[in-house]
N, C-alpha and C positions, 0 to 999 in steps of 0.2 A: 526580310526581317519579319519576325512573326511573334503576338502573343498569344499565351494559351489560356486566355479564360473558359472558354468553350469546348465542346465536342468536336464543331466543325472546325475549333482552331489547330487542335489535335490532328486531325485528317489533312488540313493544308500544309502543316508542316511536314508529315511524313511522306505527304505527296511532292515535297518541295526536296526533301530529304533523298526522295527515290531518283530525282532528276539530277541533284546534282552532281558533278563529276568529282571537286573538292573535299578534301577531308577536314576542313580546318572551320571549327566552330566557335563562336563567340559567346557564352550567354551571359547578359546582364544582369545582378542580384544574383544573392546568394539566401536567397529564403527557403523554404520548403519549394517552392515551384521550379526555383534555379538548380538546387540541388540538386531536384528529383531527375530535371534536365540533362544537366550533365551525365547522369548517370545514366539516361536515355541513350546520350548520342557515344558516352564512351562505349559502351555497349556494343555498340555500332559502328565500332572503329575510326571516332573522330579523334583527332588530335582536340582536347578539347580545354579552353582558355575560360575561366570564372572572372569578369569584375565585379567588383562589389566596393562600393563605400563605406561601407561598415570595415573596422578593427577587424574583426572575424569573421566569418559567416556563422549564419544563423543569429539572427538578433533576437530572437526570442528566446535564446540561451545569453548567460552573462561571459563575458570576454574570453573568462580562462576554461570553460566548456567550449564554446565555441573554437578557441584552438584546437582540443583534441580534434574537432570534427576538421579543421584544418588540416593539421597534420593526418589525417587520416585520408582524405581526398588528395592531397599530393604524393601522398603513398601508392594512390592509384592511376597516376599519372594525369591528374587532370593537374592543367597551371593555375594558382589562386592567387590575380592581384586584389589587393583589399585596400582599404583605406585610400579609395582613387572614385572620381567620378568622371564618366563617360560627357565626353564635351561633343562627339561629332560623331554620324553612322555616315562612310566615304561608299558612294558608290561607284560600278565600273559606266562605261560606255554602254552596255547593256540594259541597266538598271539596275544590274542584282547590285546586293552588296558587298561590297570590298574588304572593309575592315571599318573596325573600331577606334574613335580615338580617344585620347584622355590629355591632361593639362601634361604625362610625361611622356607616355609612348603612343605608340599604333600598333595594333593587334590583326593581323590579316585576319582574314574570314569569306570563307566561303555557304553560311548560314549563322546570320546571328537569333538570336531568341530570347526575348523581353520577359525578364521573372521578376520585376520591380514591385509585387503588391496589389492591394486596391486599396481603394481612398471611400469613403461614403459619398455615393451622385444624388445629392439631396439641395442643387438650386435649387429647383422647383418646388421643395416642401418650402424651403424656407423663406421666397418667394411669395407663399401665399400664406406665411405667417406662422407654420406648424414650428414649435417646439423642436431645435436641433442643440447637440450635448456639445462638449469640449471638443469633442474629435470630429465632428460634422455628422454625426448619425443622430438617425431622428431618436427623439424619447417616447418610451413607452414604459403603459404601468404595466404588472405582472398576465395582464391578459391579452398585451400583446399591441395594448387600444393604443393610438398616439395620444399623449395628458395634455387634457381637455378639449378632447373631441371624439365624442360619441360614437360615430360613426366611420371613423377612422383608422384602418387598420395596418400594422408594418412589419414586417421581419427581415430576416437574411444580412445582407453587407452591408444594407443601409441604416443600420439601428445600434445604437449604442444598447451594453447589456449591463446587468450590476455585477459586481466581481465579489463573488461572495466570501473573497479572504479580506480585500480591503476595505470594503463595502462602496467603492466607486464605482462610475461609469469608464465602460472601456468598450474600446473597438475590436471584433475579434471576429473577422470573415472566416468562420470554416464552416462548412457545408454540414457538419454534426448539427450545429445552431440552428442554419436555417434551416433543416428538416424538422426538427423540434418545433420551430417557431409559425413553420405549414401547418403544422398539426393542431400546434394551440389555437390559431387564427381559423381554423377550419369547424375545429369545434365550438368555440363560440359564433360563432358569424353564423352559426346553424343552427341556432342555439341551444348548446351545449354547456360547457362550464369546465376550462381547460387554465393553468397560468404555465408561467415560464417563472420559475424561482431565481435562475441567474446562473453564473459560469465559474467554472478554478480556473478555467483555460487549459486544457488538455490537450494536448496534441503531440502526436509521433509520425516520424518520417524516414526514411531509410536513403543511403548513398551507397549504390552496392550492396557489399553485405554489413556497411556500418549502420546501425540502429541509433536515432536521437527522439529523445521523447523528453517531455517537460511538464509541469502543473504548477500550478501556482505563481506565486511571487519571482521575480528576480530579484537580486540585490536591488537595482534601480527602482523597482515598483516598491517596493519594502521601504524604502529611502522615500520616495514621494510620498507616499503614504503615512508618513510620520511614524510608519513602526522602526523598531532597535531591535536588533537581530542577532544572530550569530548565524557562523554559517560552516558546514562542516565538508570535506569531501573522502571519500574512498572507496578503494581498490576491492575488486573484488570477483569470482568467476559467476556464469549462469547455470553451472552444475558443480556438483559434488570436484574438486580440485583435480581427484585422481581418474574421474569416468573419461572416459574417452569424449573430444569434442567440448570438451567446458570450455566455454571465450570470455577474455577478460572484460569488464567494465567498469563504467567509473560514476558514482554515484555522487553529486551536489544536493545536500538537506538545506533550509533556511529553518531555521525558529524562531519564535520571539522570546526576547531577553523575558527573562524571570517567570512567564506564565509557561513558556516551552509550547505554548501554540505552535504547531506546525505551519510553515506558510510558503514553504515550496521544494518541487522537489526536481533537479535534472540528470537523465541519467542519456550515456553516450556507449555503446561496445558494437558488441557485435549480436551472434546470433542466439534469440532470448532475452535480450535486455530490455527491447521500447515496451514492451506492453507489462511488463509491469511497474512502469507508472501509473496504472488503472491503481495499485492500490493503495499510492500514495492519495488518487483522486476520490475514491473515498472517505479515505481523512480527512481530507480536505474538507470535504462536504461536511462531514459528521461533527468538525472543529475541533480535531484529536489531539491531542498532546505529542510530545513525540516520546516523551515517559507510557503513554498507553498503548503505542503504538510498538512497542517491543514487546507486548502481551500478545500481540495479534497473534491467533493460532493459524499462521499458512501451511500449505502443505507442504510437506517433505520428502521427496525420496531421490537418491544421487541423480538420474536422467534430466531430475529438473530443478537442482536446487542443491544449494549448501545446506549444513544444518542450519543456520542462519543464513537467510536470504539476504542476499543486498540492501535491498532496503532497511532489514532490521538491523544492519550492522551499523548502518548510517544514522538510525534509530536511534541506538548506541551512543554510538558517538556525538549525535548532538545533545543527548541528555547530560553527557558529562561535558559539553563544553557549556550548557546553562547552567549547568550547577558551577562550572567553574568561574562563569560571568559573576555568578552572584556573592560567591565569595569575597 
């Protein structure tokens, strides 16, 4: 059984991978780590088996996104139970592991592999009294300092960051953050004079050649946050319809009712789709409208683009579902 937080956890499993005789894989979660996984060992000719607790995978997309990415990993033969939680890992006589179990079935396995998350490991701050948020990550003000205390410094997994669309504290372990958050702490503690202003939450991840990328809010977050939304989705290719190679995708807008604030954006296809979520993350930033945000002059030409780019069609279309809220 093995997780991958590390380098060296990396190396143990493909050294674990290279021994063993069996094709049949387990891995647990379906997050970006799990996905990434499966798409490791299908690769690699595993017969390869996803649980996941979660409705869908991917929780950082909202339900009916995350289906597409469902049905698109079972496209590729990997098995996706969801909405199940893992009660028992069986071993053999040897030690290795056997299989997987759940409150319904048993899933043999000849290499299982743990993609369930991190959590913030902040006993010890809180232990000695430091300042921990909703989600267990330490707080810090924009210079990185733990509040109210001079001399104490924090970044990476263990720190809650502001979400500068809802303006709350949120948990979000990716390694963009903590390098950022190296750099601010580096400069000041040198003294220098560096902040960390906050996150949309950006992140892109691939299954094969399926592309999932996200920013901002999800329904839920929008919901928690006491914002009224609307929320819009559509179809659409990453080149000109007729170029050869255009692949389809499917773009999810949020806005907010009547001001048409932008507040999130997810898109799911294929090849050309994740990364421009980068320019929904802008917006983001900027605090765009989604009315100003069909002005954006992007670039054009059939190899990379519609005349209207994905995003701005969804642009589009959530402009006229705010205006049709507000009628």
């Amino acid at each position: 059984m093995h997780g991958v937080q590390t380098l060296g956890d990396g190396q143990a499993l493909i050294d674990t991978l290279t021994r063993t005789e069996g094709r049949r894989a387990v891995v647990v979660g379906a997050g970006y780590i799990g996905v990434e996984m499966a798409e490791a060992l299908i690769q690699r000719g595993y017969d390869v088996t996803v649980v996941n607790r979660g409705k869908e995978p991917m929780s950082t997309l909202d339900p009916d996104m995350g289906r597409l990415v469902h049905e698109a990993m079972t496209g590729m033969g990997i098995e996706m139970v969801n909405d199940t939680e893992v009660t028992k890992i069986l071993t053999g006589e040897d030690g290795r592991v056997s299989a997987v179990v759940t409150e319904e079935a048993e899933y043999p396995a000849d290499v299982v592999i743990l993609g369930v998350g991190v959590r913030p490991e902040t006993e010890l701050a809180r232990a000695a009294g430091l300042p921990v948020g909703e989600y267990g990550g330490l707080l810090t003000d924009l210079a990185m300092r733990v509040r109210g205390h001079e001399d104490i410094w924090a970044g990476g997994d263990c720190v809650e960051v502001l979400d500068l669309v809802s303006g709350r504290q949120r948990h979000i372990a990716l390694g963009t953050h903590a390098n950022k958050h190296g750099q601010v702490i580096g400069s000041n503690v040198g003294g220098g004079y560096a902040t960390f202003p906050g996150v949309v939450g950006t992140a892109v991840s691939k299954v094969c050649d399926l592309e999932i990328a996200r920013t901002g809010l999800r329904e839920r977050d929008a919901l928690a946050a006491g914002l009224r939304f609307v929320a819009v989705t559509i179809e659409s290719t990453s080149r000109a319809g007729y170029y050869p190679g255009a692949a389809l995708m499917t773009v999810k807008m949020l806005a907010e009712r009547r001001t048409g604030r932008l507040l999130g954006v997810q898109i799911v296809g294929r090849e050309g789709a994740g990364k421009r979520v980068d320019v929904a993350a802008v917006a983001l930033t900027a605090g765009m409208t989604v009315e100003q945000m069909t002005a954006l002059d992007l670039g054009y030409a059939p190899p990379f683009s519609p005349v209207w780019d994905p995003i701005l069609v969804a642009a589009r279309k959530a402009v006229a579902a705010v205006r049709a809220d507000a009628d």
